[in-house]
Backbone atoms as SQL, in Angstrom:
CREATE TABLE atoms (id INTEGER PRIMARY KEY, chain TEXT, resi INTEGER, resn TEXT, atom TEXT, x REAL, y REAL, z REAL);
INSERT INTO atoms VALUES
  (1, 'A', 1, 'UNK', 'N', -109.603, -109.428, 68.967),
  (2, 'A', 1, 'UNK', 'CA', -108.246, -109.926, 69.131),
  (3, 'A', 1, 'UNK', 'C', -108.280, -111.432, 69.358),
  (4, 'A', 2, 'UNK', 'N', -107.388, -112.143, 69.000),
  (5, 'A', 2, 'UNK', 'CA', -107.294, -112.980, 68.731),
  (6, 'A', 2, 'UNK', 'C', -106.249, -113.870, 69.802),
  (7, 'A', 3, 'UNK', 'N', -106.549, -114.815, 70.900),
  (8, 'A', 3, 'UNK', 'CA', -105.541, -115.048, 71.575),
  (9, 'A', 3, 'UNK', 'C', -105.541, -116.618, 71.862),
  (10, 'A', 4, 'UNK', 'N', -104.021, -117.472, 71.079),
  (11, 'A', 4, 'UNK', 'CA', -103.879, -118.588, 71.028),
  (12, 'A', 4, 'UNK', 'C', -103.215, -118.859, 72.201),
  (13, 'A', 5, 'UNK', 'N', -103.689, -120.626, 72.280),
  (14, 'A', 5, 'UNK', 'CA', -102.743, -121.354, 73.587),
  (15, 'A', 5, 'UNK', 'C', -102.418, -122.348, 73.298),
  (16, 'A', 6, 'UNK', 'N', -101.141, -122.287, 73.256),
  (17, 'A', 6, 'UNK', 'CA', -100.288, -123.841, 72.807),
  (18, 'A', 6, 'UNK', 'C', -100.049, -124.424, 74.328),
  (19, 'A', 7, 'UNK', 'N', -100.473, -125.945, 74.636),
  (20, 'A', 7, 'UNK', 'CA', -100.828, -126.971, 75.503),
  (21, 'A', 7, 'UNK', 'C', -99.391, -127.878, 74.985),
  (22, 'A', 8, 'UNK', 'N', -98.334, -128.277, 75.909),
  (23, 'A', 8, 'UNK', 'CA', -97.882, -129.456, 75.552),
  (24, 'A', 8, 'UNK', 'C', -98.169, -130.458, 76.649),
  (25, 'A', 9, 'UNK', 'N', -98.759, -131.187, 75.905),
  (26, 'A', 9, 'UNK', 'CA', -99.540, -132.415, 76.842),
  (27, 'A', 9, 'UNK', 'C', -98.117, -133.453, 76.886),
  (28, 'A', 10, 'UNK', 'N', -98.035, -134.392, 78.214),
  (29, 'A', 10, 'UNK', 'CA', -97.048, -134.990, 78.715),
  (30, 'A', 10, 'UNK', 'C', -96.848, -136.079, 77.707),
  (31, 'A', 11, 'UNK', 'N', -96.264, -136.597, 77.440),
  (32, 'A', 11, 'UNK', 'CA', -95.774, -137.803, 76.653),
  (33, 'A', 11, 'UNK', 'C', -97.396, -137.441, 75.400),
  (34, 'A', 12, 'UNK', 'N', -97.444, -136.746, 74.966),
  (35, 'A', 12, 'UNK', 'CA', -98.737, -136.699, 73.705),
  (36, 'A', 12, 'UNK', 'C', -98.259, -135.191, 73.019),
  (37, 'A', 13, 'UNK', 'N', -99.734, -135.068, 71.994),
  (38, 'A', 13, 'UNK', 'CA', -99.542, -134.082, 71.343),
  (39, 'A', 13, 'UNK', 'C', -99.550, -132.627, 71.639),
  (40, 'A', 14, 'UNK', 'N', -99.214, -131.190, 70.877),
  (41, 'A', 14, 'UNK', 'CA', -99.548, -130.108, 71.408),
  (42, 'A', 14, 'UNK', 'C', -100.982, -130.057, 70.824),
  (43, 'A', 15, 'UNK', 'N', -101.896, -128.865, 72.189),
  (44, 'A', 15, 'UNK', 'CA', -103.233, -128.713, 71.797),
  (45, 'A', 15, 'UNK', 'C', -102.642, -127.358, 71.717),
  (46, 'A', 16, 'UNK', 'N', -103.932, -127.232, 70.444),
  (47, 'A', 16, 'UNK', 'CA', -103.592, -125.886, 69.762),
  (48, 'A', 16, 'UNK', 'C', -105.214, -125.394, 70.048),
  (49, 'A', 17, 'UNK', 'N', -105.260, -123.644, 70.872),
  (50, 'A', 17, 'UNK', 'CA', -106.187, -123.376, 71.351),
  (51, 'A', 17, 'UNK', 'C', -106.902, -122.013, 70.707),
  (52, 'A', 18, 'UNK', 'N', -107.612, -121.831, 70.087),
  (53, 'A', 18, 'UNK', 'CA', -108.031, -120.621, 69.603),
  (54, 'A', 18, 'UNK', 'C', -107.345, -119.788, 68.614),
  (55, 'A', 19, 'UNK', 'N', -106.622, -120.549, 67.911),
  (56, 'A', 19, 'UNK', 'CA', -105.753, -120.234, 66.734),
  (57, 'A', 19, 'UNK', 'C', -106.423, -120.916, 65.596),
  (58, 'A', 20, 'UNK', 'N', -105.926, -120.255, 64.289),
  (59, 'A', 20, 'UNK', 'CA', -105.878, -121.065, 63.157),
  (60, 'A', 20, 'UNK', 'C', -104.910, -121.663, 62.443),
  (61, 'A', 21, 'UNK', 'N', -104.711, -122.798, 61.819),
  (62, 'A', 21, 'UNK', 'CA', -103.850, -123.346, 60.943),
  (63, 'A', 21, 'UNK', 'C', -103.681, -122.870, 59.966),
  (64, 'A', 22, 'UNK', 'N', -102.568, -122.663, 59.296),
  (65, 'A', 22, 'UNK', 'CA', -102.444, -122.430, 57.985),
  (66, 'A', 22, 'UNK', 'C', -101.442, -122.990, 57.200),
  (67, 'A', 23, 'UNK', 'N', -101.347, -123.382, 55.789),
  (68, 'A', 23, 'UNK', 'CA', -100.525, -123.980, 55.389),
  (69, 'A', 23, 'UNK', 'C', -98.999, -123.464, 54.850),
  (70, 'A', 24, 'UNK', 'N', -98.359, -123.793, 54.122),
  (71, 'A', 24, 'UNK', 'CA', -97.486, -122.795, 53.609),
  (72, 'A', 24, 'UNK', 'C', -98.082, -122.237, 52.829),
  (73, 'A', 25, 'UNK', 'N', -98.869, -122.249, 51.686),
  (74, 'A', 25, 'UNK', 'CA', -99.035, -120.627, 50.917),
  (75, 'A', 25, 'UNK', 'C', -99.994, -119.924, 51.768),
  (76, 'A', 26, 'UNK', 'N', -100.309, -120.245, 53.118),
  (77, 'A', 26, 'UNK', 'CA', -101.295, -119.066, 53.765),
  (78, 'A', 26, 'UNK', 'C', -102.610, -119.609, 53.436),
  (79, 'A', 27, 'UNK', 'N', -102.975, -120.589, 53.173),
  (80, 'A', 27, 'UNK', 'CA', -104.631, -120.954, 52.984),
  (81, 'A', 27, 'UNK', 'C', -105.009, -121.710, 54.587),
  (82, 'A', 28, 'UNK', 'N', -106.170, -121.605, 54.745),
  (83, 'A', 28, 'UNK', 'CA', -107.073, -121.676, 55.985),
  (84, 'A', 28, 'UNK', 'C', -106.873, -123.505, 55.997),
  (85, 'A', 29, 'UNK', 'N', -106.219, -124.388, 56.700),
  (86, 'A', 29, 'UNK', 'CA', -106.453, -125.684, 57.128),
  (87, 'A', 29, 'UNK', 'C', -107.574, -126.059, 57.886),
  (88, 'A', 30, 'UNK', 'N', -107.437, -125.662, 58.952),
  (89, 'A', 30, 'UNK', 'CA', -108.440, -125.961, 60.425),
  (90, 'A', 30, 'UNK', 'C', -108.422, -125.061, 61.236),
  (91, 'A', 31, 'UNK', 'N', -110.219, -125.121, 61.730),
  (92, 'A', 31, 'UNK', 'CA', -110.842, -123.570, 62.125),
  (93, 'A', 31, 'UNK', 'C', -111.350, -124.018, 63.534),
  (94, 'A', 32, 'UNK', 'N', -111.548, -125.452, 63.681),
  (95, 'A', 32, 'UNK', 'CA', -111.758, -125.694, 64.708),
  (96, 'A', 32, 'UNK', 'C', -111.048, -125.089, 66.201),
  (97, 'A', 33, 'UNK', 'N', -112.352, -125.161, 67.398),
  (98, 'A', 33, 'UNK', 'CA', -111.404, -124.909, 68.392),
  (99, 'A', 33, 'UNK', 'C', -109.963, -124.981, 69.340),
  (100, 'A', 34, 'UNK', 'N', -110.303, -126.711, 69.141),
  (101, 'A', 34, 'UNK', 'CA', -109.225, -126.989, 69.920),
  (102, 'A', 34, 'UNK', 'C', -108.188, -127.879, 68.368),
  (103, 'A', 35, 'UNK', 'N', -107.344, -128.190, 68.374),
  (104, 'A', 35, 'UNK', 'CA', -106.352, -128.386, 67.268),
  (105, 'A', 35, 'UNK', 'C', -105.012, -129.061, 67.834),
  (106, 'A', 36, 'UNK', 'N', -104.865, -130.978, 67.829),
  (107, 'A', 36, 'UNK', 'CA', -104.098, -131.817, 68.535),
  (108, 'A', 36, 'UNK', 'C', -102.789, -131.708, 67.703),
  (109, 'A', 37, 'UNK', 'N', -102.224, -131.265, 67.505),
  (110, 'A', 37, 'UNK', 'CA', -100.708, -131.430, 66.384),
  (111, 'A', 37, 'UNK', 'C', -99.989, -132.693, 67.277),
  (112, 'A', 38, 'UNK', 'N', -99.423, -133.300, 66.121),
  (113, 'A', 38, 'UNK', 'CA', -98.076, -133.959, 65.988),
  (114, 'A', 38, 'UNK', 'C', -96.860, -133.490, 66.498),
  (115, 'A', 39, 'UNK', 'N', -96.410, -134.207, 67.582),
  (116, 'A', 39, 'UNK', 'CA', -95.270, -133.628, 67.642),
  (117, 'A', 39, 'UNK', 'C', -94.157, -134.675, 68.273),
  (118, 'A', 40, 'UNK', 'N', -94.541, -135.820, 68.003),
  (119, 'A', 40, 'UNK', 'CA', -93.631, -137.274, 67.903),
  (120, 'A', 40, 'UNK', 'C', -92.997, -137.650, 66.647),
  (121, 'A', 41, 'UNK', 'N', -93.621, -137.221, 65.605),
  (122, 'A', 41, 'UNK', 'CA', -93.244, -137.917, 63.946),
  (123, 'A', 41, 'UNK', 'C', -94.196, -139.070, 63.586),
  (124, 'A', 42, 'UNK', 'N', -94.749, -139.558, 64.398),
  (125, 'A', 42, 'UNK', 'CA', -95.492, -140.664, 64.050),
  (126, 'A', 42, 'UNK', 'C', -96.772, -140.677, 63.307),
  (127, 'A', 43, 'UNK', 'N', -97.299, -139.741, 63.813),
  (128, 'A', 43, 'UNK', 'CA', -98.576, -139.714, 62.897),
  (129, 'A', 43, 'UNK', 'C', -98.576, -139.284, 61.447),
  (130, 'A', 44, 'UNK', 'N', -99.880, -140.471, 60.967),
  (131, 'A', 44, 'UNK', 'CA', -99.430, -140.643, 59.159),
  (132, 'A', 44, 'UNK', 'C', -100.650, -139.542, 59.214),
  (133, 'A', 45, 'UNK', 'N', -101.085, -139.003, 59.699),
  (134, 'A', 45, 'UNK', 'CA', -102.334, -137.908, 59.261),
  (135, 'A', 45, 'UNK', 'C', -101.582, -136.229, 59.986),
  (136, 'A', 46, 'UNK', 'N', -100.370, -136.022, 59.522),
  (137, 'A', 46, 'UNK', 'CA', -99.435, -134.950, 60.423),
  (138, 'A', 46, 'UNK', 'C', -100.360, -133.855, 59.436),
  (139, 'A', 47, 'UNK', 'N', -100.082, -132.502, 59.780),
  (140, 'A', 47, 'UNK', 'CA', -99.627, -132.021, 60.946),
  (141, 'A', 47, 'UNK', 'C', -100.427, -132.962, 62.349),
  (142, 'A', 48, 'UNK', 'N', -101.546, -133.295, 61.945),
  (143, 'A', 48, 'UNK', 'CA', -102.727, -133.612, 63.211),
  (144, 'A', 48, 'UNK', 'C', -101.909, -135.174, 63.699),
  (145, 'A', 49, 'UNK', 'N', -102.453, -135.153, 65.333),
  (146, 'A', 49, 'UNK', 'CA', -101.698, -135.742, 65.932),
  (147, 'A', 49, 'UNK', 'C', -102.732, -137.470, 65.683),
  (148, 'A', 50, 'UNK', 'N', -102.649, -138.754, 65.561),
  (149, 'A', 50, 'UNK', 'CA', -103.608, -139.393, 65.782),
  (150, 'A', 50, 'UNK', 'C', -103.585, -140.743, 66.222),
  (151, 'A', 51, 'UNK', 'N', -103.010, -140.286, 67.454),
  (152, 'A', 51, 'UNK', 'CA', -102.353, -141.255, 68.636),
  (153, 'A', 51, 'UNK', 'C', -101.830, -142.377, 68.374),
  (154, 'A', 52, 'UNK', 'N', -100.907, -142.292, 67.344),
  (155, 'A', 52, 'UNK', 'CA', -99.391, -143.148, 67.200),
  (156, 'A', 52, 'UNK', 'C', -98.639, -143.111, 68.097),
  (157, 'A', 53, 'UNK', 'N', -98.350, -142.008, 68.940),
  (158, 'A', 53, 'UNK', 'CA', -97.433, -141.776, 69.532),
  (159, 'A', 53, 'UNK', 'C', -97.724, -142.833, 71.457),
  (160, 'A', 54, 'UNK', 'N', -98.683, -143.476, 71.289),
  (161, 'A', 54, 'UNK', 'CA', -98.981, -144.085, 72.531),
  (162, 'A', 54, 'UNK', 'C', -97.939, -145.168, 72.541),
  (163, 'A', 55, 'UNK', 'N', -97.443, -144.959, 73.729),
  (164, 'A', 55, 'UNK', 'CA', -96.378, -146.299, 73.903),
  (165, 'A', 55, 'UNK', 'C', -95.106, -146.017, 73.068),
  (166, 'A', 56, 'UNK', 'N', -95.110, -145.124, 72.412),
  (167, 'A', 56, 'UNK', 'CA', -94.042, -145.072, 71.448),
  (168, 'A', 56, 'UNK', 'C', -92.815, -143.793, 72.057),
  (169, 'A', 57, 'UNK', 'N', -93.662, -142.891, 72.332),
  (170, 'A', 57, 'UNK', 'CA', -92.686, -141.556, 72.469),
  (171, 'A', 57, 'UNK', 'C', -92.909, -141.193, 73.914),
  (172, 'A', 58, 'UNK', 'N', -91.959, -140.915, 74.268),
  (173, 'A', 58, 'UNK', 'CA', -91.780, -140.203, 75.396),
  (174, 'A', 58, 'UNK', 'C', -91.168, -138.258, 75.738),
  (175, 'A', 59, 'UNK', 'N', -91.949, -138.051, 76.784),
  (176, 'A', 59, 'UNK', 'CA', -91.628, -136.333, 76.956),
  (177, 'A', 59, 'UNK', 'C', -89.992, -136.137, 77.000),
  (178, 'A', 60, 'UNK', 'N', -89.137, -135.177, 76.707),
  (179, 'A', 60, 'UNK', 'CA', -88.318, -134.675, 77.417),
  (180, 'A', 60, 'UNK', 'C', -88.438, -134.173, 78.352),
  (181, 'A', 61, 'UNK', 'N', -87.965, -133.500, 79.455),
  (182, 'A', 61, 'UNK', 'CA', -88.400, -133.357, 80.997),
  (183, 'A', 61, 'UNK', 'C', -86.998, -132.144, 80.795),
  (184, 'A', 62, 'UNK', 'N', -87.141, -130.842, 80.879),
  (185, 'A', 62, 'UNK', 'CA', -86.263, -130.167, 81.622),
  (186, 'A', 62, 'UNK', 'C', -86.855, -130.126, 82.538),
  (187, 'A', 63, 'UNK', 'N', -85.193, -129.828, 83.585),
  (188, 'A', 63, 'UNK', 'CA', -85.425, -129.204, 84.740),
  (189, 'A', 63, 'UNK', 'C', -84.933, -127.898, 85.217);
């Protein structure tokens, strides 16, 4: 069995934990363990995150 953990790191990217990527037609991206996604818009290497987002984006904060 197979059990993923999505990480949203504070003002940065989500870590993607023991999962795999896949693209839209379903082919294998990245097999690696840990897996930084994008989740500012900034990064020119998206889905993967590659710290554009420093100084640039900030968390939303519910409370």
């Amino acid at each position: 069995m197979i059990v993923a953990e999505i990480k949203v790191l504070d003002n940065g990217p989500l870590l993607v934990s023991g999962a795999t990527l896949l693209d839209g037609e379903g082919d294998t991206m990245e097999t690696k363990e840990q897996i930084y996604l994008c989740r500012c818009g900034l990064s020119a290497n998206k889905p993967y995150c590659n710290g554009a987002h420093k100084g640039q984006f900030e968390s939303q904060v519910r409370d």
